[in-house]
N, C-alpha and C positions, 0 to 999 in steps of 0.2 A: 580082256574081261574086266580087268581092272579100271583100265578108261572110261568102258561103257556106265561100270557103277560110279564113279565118281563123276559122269559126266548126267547119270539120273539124280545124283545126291544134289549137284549144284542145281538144276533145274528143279528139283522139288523145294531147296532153300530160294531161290528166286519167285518161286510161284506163292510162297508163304510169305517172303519180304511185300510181294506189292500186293494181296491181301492186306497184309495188317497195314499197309498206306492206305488201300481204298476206307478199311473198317476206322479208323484214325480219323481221315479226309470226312468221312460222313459224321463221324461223334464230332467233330469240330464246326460242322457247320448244323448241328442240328442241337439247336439252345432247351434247355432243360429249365420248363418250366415247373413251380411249385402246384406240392397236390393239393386237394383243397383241405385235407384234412389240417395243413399247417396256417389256415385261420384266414378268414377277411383280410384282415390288418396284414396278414406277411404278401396275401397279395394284392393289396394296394400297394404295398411298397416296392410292386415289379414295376409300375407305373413310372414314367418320364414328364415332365411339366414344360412348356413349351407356350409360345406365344405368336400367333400367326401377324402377316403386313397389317397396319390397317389399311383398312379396306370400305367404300359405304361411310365412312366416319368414327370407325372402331375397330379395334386390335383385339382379337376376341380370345382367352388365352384356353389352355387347352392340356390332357393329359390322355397319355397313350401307354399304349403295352405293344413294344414289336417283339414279336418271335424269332427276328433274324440271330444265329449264331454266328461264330466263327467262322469266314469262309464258307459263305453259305450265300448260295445263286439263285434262291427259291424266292419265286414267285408266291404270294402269300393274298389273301384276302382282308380287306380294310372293313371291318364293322364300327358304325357309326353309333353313337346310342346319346340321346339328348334329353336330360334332364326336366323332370316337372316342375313346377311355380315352391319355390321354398327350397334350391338344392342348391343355391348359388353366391351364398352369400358374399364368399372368398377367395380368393384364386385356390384353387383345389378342392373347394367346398362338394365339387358334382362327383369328384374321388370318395373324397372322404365321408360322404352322406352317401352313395352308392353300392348295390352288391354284385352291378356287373364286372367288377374283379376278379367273379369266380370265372367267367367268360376265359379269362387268362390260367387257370387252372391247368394242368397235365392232362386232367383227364378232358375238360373241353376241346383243349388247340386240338387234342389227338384224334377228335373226332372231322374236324376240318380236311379234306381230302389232300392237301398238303403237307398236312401235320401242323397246322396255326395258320392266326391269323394276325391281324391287330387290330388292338383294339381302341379306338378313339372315344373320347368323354370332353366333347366342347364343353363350353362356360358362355351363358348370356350374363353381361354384367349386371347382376340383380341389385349389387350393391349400387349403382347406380341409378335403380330403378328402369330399371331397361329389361326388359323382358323380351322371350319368342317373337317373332313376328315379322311381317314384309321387311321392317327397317334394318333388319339383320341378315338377310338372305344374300347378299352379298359379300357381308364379313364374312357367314357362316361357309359360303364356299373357297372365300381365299383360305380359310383352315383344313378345308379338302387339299387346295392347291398345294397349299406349305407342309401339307404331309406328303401329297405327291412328287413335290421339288426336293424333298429333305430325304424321303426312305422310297424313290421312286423304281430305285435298281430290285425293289424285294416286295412293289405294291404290285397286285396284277389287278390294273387298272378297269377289265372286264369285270371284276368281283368286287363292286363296293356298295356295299350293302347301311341303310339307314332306317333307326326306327326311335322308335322313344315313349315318353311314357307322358300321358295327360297336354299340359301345354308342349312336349315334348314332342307328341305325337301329330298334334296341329303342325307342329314345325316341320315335322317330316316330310306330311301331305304338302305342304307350301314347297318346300325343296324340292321330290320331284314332279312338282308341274311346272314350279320355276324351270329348273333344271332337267329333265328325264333322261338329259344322255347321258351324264352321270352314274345313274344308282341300276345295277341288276335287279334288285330287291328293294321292298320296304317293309318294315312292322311296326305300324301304326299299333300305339298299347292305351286303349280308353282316350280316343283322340274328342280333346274339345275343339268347339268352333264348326264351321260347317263346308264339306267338298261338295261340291255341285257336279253335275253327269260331267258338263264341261269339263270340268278340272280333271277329271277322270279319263276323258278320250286326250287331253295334254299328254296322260301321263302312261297310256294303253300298254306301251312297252315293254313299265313294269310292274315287276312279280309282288303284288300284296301278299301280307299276312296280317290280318285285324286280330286282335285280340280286345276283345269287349264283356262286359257284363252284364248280364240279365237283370241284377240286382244293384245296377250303376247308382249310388246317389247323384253323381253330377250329371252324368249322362243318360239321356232314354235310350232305351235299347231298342222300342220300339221306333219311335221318334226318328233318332237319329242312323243307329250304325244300322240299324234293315233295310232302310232305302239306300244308305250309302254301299253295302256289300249287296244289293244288287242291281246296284250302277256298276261296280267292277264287275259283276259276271256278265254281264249285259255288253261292256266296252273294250273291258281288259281283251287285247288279243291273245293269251294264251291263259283263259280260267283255269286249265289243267293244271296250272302253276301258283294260280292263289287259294290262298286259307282264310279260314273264318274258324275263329276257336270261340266258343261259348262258355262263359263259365256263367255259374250260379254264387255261390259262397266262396270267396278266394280265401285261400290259405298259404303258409307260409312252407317253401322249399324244405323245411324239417320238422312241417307240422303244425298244427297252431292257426286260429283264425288270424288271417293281418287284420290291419288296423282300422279299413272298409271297404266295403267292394267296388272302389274308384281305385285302388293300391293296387294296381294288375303287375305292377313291374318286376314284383318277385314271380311271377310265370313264367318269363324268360330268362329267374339267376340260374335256372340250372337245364338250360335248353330244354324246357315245358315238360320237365321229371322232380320227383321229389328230389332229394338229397341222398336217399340212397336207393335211387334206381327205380323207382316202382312207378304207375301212371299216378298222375297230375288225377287227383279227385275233382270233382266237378266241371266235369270240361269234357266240350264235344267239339269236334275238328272235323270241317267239310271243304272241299274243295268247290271252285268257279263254277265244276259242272255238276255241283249237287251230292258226290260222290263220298260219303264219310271214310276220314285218313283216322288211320291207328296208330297212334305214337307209342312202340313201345320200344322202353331202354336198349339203346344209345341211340335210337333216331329220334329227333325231336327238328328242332327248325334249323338247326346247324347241316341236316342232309339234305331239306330243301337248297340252301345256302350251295349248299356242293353241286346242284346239280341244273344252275341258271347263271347266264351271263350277258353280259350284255355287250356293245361294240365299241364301247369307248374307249381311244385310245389314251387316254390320258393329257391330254393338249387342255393346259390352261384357258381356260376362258372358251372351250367351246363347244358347254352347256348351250341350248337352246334361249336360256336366259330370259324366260317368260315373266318376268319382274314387274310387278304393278302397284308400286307402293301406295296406299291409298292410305292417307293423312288421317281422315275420319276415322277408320276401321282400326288403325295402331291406337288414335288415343281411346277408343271406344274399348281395343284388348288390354290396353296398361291400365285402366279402371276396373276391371275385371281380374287383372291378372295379379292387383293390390287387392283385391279384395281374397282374392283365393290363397293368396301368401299371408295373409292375416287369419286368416279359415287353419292355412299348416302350422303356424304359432299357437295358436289356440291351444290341436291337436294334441301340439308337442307340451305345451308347459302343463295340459291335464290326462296326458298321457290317452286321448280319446283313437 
């Protein structure tokens, strides 16, 4: 009798030793990010600085948030987010002038069907006067590659997702029609410049999300983003999978009108919710086939995210590589894109 209980003793202390190894082995690989309550600044500073080949004739430098823990085997999703005209001054200026740090939050990574993702924030060298555009499309993907050569054991290369905000969002649309095997996703945020049907069956693949304003000072809304989102329902092969968010008066993730309704980029700091959880005011979301989506807290564009992939396996260099640099139209956008960066100076020194 005696044998039998001490022979359930040892196996119920054996069954509780490799528990507390699996529970150990998981807290070890599963990294602890900051809530947002501990401020912008504590998480810009989960952020990593980094500078890709050059590549095209430019070294494009770059800052990221990976989620990877300790012994941790997780495949994880790359979001891409690229800066508007005035964000660039410095190497880490598109960190430090940026609020997609809350992106790296607890509460965001946790909504990620993994549990995180990372998060990338390129740099067009502004201080050089170099702006978005064709002549960067090449840099800009060897800093996809050197994320994928550097953390490619924990990127899952079906999930890499790209959007941005203003000239940011021009860059996007340029990227994937450059590229389309690349990105599962895009989220074009108040895209300047103009996509054609064409560009749009390039890029049929992937999953749009526009986010535009009614009330655009730079952009028409009629004008521009109407016929452009319905070229994507028209071409895009799976419209069940693109968005169109309308807002009217943009306001800020804790309230407060921003600063004009060309400012769309705080819509997506807190995955298109306020700051504490409630719907996104002014703003209607419809999908490819006409269908209106209800975002309410914690779904927002992060479950789109979770639930589209695409086939890339990851192999350097092989994007489609649709690259059409066209001389004219770069220096036609750096006259433009010096006048708009003089327009966010303005802004900023009268606080408009």
């Amino acid at each position: 009798m005696k044998s039998v209980t001490k022979f359930i003793a040892v196996s119920l202390s054996l069954i509780l030793l490799f528990s507390l190894f699996v529970v150990s082995v998981s807290a070890a690989g599963k990294k602890a990010a900051l809530p947002t309550s501990a401020g912008i600044s504590a998480l810009r500073d989960q952020f990593e600085k980094d500078v890709a080949p050059k590549v095209g004739g430019y070294a494009l430098d770059y800052c990221y948030y990976s989620p990877v823990g300790t012994n941790d085997n997780t495949k994880y999703p790359l979001v891409i987010f690229l800066h508007g005209i005035g964000h660039a001054d410095y190497v880490g200026a598109q960190l430090a002038d940026s609020d997609m740090p809350y992106w790296a939050s607890s509460e965001l990574q946790s909504r990620f069907s993994e549990g995180g993702a990372f998060i990338l924030l390129p740099r067009a060298p502004e201080n050089k006067l170099v702006y978005w555009s064709d002549s960067l499309l090449e840099s800009l993907r060897a800093v996809i590659d050197d994320m994928i050569k550097k953390h490619g054991d924990n990127i899952d290369t079906s999930k890499i997702f790209i959007g941005g905000s203003s000239a940011g969002a021009e860059m996007t649309w340029r990227m994937i029609v450059a590229f389309p095997e690349y990105f599962a996703g895009a989220f074009p945020i108040a895209a300047t410049g103009s996509v054609t049907a064409a560009n749009v069956r390039t890029c049929s693949d992937v999953a749009i999300w526009m986010i535009a304003s009614t009330k655009d000072p730079v952009i028409s809304y009629i004008a521009t983003t109407q016929p452009l989102w319905n070229n994507v329902c028209q071409y895009n092969k799976h419209p069940e999978n693109c968005r169109l968010t309308s807002l009217t008066n943009v306001v800020e993730p804790a309230g407060g009108s921003a600063s004009d309704n060309h400012h769309m980029a705080k819509v997506v700091t807190y995955d298109l919710h306020m700051l504490n959880g409630s719907t996104y005011p002014n703003a209607t979301t419809i999908d490819g086939n006409g269908n209106t989506i209800s975002l309410v807290s914690p779904n927002g564009m992060i479950k789109w995210m979770n639930g589209i992939r695409s086939a890339y396996g990851g192999s350097s260099g092989s994007g489609s590589g649709n690259v059409n640099v066209n001389v004219i139209s770069d220096m036609l956008n750096m006259i433009r894109n010096l006048f708009l960066k003089i327009v966010n100076i303005f802004q900023r020194l009268f606080g408009l």
